[in-house]
N, C-alpha and C positions, 0 to 999 in steps of 0.2 A: 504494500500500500504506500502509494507516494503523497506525500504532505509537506506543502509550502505555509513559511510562516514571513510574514512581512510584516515587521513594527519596527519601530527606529529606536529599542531600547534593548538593550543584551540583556539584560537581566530580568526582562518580560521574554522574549525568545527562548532564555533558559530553561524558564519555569513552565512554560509551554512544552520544551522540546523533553522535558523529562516525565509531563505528565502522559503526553503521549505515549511514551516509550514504556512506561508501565501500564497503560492500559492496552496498549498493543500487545507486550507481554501477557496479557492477562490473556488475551483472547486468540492466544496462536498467531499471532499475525507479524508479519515479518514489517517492519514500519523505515522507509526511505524519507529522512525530513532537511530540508535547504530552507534555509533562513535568507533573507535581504530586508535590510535597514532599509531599506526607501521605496515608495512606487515604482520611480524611477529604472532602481536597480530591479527590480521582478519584472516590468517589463522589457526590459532591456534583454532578458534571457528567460523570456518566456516563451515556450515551445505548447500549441494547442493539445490540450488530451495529453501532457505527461503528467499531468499530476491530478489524484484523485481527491483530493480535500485541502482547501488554501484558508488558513487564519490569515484575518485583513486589518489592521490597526486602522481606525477610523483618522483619528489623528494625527498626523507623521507633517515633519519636515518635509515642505516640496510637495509631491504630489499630495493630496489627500487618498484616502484610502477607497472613498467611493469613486471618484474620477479614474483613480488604477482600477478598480473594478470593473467598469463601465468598458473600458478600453479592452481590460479582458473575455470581455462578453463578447466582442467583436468577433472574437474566434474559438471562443469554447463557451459551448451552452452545454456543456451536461457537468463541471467541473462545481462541487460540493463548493458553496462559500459562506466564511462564517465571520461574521465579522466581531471585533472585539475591541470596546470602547468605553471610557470611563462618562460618558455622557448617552442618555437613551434620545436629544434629538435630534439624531440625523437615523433615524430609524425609518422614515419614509423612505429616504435617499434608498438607501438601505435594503428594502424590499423593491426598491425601480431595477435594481440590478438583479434581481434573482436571486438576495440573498436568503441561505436554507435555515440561519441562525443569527442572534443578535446576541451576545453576551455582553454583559458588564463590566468591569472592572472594579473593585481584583478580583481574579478571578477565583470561586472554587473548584478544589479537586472531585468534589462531587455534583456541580452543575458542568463541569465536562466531559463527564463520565456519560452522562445523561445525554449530554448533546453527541455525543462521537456512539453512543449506544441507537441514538434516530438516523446519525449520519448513515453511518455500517449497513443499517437495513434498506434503504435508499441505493446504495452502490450495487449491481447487479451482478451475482457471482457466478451466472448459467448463461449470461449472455456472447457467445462465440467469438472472441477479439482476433486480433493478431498483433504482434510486438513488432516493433523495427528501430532502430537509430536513424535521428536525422538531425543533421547538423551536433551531433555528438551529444544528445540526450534521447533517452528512450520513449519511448510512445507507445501508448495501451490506443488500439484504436477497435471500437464493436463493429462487426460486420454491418450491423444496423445503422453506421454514420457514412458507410463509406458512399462512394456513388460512382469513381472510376477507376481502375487501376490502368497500366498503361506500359507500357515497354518501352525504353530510354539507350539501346545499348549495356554496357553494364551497368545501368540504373532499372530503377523503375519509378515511375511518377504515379504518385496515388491524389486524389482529391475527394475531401470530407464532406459532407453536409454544410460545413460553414463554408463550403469554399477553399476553407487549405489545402494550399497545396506542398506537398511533401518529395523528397525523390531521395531517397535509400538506394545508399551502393550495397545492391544486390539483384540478382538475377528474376524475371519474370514470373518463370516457372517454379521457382522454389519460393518465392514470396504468396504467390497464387496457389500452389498447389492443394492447400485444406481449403480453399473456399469453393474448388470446384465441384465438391458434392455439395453442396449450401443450394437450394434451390432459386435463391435470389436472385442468382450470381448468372449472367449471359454471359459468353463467350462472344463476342461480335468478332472478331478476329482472330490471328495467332501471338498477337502480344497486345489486346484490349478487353479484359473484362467490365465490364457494367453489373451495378445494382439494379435490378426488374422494378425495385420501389421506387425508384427518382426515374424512370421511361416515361416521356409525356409523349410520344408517338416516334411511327418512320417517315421518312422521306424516299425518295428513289435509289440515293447513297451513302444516307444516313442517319443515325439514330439519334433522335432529337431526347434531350435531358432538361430537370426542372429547373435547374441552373442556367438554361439556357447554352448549355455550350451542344456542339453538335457532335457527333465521334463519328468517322469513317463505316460503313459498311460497302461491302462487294455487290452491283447489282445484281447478281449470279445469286447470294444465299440471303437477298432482303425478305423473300414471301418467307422465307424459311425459317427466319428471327422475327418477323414479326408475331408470326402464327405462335412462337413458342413465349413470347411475352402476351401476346392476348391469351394464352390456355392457363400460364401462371399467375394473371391477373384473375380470370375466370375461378379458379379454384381456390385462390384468396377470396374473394368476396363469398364465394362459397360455403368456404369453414365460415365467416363471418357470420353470416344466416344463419348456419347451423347453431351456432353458441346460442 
């Protein structure tokens, strides 16, 4: 479990990074946590989707704490944020960003126990990811964000639901290899997978996405992808009914 803390006080960062680390102890959980004093510095080396729960110091030097959040949202909507303040009015601000939690200052060891015990259940442990480095931090990313992956040479270029875009030095085939039994997952070419959930239709030679970008298709196998995205939409709405 990866966990960002950002407050411009080491000795809040401390106390934090220890409470964590025993409740993470507590519950099996193997716990990765990076600290930065300032907005500034967390967005500066902030990577979408590597980090799964960020303590947010309302108050800091320079940035504020909701303005770095706001900025964060830009590119990661599923990332736990909790913010931590010795003042409850910017608590509006606060919920404009998506935040999951509001604590106070000082903090106790038993209303963060409370809060990372709501957080944990929130975090999805069946949902099918895949890991990669990119630009030298890791990335947890769910099959459910992605929308294209893409062959680069010895790269690959993948793009999220937010529109990130990512390019890992690694090969096609072995980056994509677990998602081709994923039903989701269309093969359009020999180094371009697509997510069937972000397909808003074909064209003559090519497959148009929610994002608006287009990706190549062969006119030769168009009836043939499109037929297999309309019988996978088909059968999703399908089970939907059936519920």
């Amino acid at each position: 479990m990866r966990f960002a803390i950002v407050d411009d006080i080491p000795a809040m960062q401390q106390e934090l990074k220890e409470i964590i680390y025993d409740y993470c102890r507590s519950t099996d959980t193997i716990a990765d946590i990076c600290c930065f004093d300032s907005g500034e510095a967390f967005i500066a080396a902030f990577v979408p989707y590597s980090y799964d729960i960020v303590f947010m110091d309302i108050y800091m030097s320079g940035m504020n704490g909701t303005d770095t959040a706001s900025l964060m949202r830009r590119s990661d909507n599923r990332v736990i944020l909790i913010f931590l303040t010795s003042s409850p009015d910017h608590m509006k601000d606060a919920f404009n960003v998506h935040a999951f939690h509001y604590i106070e200052k000082p903090i106790s060891r038993e209303r963060m126990y409370c809060c990372l015990d709501d957080a944990f259940r929130l975090i999805p442990h069946n949902e099918a990811y895949i890991n990669f480095t990119s630009d030298n931090v890791t990335v947890r990313l769910d099959y459910k964000d992605i929308i294209f992956i893409k062959a680069d040479r010895h790269y690959t270029i993948i793009c999220d639901c937010c529109n990130n875009i990512y390019q890992p030095y690694i090969y096609f085939t072995a980056l994509t290899k677990p998602l081709m039994s994923d039903e989701r997952f269309l093969q359009l070419s020999r180094g371009i997978l697509c997510n069937m959930d972000y397909i808003t239709g074909f064209s003559k030679d090519c497959c148009n996405l929610s994002n608006n970008t287009f990706l190549p298709i062969t006119i030769r196998n168009a009836k043939k992808l499109e037929q297999a995205w309309r019988n996978y939409t088909f059968d999703k709405l399908h089970r939907l009914v059936d519920r």
